[in-house]
C-alpha positions as a Markdown table, in Angstrom:
| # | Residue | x | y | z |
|---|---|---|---|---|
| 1 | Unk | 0.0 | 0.0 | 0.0 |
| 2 | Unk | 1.2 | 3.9 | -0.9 |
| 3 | Unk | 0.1 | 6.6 | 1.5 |
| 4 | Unk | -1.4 | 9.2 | -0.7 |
| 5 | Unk | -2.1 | 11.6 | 2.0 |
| 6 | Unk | -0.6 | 11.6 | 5.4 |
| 7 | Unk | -3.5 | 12.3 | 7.5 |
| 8 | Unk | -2.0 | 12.4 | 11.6 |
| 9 | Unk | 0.2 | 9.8 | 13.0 |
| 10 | Unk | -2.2 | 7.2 | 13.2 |
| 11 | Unk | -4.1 | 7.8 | 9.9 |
| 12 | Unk | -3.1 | 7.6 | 6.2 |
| 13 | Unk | -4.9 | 7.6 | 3.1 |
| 14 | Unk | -3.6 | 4.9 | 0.6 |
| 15 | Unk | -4.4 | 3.7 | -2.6 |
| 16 | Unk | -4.1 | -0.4 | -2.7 |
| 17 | Unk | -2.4 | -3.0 | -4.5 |
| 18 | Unk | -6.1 | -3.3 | -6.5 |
| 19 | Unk | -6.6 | 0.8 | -7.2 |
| 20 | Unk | -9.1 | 1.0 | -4.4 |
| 21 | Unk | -8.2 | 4.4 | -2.2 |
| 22 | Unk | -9.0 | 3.1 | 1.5 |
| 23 | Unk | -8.4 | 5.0 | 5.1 |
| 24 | Unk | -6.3 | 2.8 | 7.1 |
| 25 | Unk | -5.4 | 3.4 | 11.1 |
| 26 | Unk | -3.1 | 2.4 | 13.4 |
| 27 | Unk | -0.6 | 3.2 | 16.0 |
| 28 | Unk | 1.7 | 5.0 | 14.5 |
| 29 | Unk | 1.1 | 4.3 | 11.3 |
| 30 | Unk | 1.5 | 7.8 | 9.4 |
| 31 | Unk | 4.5 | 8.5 | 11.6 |
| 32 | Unk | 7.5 | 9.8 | 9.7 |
| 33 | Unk | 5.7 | 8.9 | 6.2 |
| 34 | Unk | 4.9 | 11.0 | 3.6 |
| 35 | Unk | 3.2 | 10.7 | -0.1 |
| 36 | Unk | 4.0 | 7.5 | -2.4 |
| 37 | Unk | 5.7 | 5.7 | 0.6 |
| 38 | Unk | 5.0 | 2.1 | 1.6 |
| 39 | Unk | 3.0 | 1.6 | 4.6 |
| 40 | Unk | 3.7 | -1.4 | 7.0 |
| 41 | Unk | 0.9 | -3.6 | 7.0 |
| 42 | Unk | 1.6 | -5.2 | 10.2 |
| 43 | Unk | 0.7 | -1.8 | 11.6 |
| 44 | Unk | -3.1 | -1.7 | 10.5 |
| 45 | Unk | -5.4 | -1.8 | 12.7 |
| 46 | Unk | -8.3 | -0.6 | 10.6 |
| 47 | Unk | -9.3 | -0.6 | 7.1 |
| 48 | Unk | -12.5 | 1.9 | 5.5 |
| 49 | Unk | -12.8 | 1.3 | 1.9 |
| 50 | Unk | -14.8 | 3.6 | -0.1 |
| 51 | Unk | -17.7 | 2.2 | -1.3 |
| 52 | Unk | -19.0 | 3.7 | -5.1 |
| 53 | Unk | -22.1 | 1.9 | -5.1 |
| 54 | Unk | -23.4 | 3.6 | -2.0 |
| 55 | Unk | -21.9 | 7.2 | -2.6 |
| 56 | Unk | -23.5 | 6.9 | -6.2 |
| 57 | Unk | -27.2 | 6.1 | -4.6 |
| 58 | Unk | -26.5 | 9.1 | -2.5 |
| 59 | Unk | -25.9 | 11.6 | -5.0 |
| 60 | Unk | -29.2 | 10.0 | -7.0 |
| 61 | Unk | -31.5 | 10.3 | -4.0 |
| 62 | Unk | -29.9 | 13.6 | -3.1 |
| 63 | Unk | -31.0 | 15.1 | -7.2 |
């Protein structure tokens, strides 16, 4: 996984192996990193993936 945006210490935006852009947590996680480097995966605790199908019903229900 790259870290596309450093978000604190414990929170990083990253793009996956599969082109999905996820959230992913953890102690310490974001510390030191910065954009395009590789993030330990031992170090995640949590994962939120983006979900298109659901943000694309909200924007239709929203019109």
């Amino acid at each position: 996984m790259k870290a596309l945006h450093v978000v604190s210490n414990n929170a990083v935006v990253v793009r996956t192996e599969e082109g999905r852009k996820c959230v992913v947590t953890g102690k310490g996680l974001g510390f030191k990193k910065a954009r395009g480097d590789l993030i330990n995966k031992e170090l995640i605790q949590n994962v939120f993936v983006e979900d298109q199908r659901y943000k694309e019903r909200i924007i239709i229900k929203t019109e």
